[in-house]
C-alpha positions in Angstrom: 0.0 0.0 0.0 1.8 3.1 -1.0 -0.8 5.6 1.0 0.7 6.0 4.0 3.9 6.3 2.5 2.8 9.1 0.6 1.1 10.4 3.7 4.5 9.9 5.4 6.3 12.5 2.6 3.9 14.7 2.3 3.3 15.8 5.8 7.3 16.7 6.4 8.3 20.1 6.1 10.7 19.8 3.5 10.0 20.4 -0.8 11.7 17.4 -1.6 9.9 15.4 0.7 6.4 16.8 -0.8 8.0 16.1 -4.2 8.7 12.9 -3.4 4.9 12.5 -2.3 3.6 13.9 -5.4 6.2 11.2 -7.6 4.5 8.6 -5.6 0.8 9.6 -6.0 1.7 9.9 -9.4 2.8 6.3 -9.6 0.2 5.0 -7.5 -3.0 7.2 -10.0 -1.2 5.7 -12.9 -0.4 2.3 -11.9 -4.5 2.1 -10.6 -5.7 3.2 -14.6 -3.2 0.8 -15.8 -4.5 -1.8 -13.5 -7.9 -1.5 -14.5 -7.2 -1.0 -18.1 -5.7 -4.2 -19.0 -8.0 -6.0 -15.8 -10.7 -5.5 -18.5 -8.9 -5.6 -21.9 -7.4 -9.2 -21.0 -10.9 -10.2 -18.9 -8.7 -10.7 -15.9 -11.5 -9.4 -13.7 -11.9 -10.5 -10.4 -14.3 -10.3 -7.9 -11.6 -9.6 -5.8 -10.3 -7.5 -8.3 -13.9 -5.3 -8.0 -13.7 -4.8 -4.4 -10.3 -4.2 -3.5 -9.5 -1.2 -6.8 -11.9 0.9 -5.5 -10.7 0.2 -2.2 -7.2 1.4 -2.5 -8.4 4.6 -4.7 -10.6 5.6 -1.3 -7.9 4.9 1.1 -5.2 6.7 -1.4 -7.5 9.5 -1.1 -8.4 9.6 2.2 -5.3 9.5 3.3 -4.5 12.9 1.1 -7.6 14.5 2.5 -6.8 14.2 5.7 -3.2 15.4 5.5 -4.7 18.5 3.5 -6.7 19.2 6.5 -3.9 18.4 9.0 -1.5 21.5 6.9 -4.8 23.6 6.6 -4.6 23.1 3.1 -8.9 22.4 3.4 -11.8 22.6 5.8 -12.4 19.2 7.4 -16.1 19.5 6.2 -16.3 18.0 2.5 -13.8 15.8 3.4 -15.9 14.2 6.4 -18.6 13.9 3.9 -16.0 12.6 1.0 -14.7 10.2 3.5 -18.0 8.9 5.6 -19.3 8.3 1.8 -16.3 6.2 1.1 -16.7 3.8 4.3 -20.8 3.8 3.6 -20.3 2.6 0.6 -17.6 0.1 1.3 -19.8 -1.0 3.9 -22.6 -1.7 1.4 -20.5 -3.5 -0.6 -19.3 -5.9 2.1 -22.4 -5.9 3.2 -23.6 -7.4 0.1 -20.6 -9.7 -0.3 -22.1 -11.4 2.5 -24.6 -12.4 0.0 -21.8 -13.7 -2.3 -23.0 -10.6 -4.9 -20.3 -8.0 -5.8 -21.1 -4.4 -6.5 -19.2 -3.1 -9.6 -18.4 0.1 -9.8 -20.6 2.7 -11.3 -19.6 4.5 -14.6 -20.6 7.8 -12.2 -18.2 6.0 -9.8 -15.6 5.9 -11.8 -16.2 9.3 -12.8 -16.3 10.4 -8.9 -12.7 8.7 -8.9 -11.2 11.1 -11.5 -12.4 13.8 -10.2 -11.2 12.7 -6.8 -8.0 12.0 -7.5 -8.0 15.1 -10.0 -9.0 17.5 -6.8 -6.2 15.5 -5.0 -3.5 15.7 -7.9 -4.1 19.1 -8.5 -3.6 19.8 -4.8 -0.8 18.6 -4.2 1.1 19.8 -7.9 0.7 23.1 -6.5 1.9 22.8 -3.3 4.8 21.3 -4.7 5.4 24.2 -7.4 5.3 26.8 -4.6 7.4 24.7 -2.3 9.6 24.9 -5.1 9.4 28.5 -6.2 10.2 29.5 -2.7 13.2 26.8 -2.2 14.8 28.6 -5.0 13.3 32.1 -4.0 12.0 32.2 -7.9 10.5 35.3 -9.2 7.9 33.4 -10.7 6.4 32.9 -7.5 4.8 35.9 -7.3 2.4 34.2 -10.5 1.2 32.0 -8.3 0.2 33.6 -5.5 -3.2 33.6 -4.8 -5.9 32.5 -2.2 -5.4 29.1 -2.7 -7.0 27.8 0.3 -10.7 29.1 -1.0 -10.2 27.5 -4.5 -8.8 24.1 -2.6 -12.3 24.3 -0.6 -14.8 25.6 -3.2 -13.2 22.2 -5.2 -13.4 19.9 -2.4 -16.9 20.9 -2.1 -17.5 20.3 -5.9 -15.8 16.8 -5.4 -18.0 16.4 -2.2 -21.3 16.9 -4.5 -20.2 14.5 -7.1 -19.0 11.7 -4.1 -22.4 11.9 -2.5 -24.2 12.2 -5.6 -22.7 8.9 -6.1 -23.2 7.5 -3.0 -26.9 8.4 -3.4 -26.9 6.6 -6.7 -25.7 3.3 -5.0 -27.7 3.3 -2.4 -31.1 3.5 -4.8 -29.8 0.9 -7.3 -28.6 -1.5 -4.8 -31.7 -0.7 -2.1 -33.2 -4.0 -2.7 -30.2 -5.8 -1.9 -29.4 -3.8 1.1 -33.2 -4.2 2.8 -32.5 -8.4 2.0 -29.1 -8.4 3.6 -31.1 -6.2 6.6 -33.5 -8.9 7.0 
């Protein structure tokens, strides 16, 4: 599991640690679309395969969520709701499991992912490029200067929509499932 190594990277002080952090989300984004790319252009699906994906990609993400809100980066709001979605949804799934059916995910899952890991990416690209700038006390910093931490929050709350509107979507297609597994 490479989260909490990137975790590990990303919260020291240093902009070759955090560059080291972004190398490794990097690897671990591409190495997941890879993954699932030639899982389904070889058929080498797997139920396991189904469950556990999605399941590194929430705790990949998580993990960077919650270190944005430890550095103040965002407000722990959308990413309580981004999060308690992730392990609601989990929880579906293995609740289900119990009944030997696997829950795919959703196109608009899948979708949720990117943007995820987009918000994420994007994040922590520019916290590197000002760590940076300022290491090297580059002129061009002053390009970049803006209030970052409103557009970090107003895109964690866009990413918060999409995860619960997701969530939502789950929960109604797989209702009948989750009132037999209830029972």
């Amino acid at each position: 599991m490479i989260a909490p190594v990137f975790m590990y990277f990303f919260l020291l002080d240093s902009y070759v640690m955090k560059l080291i952090s972004l190398g490794l989300f990097i690897v671990a984004a591409l190495t997941d679309f890879a993954d699932g790319y030639y899982a389904r252009r070889y058929g080498i699906v797997t139920g396991f395969g189904k469950f556990m994906d999605p399941l590194a990609d929430k705790i990949l993400v998580s993990s960077a969520l919650v270190s944005f809100i430890a550095l103040k980066y965002v407000s722990p709001l959308p990413v309580i709701l981004i999060i308690g979605r992730e392990f609601a949804i989990t929880g579906l799934r293995l609740l289900v499991a119990y009944r030997s059916v696997v829950i795919p995910p959703s196109w608009w899952a899948k979708v949720k992912t990117f943007f995820q890991l987009s918000y994420v990416g994007l994040v922590i690209a520019y916290i590197n490029l000002i760590g940076t700038l300022e290491h090297f006390n580059s002129p061009a910093l002053e390009l970049f200067q803006f209030d970052y931490i409103y557009w970090f929050n107003l895109l964690a709350w866009i990413t918060a929509v999409i995860t619960l509107l997701t969530g939502i979507d789950y929960v109604v297609r797989y209702f009948y499932l989750i009132k037999t597994v209830l029972k």
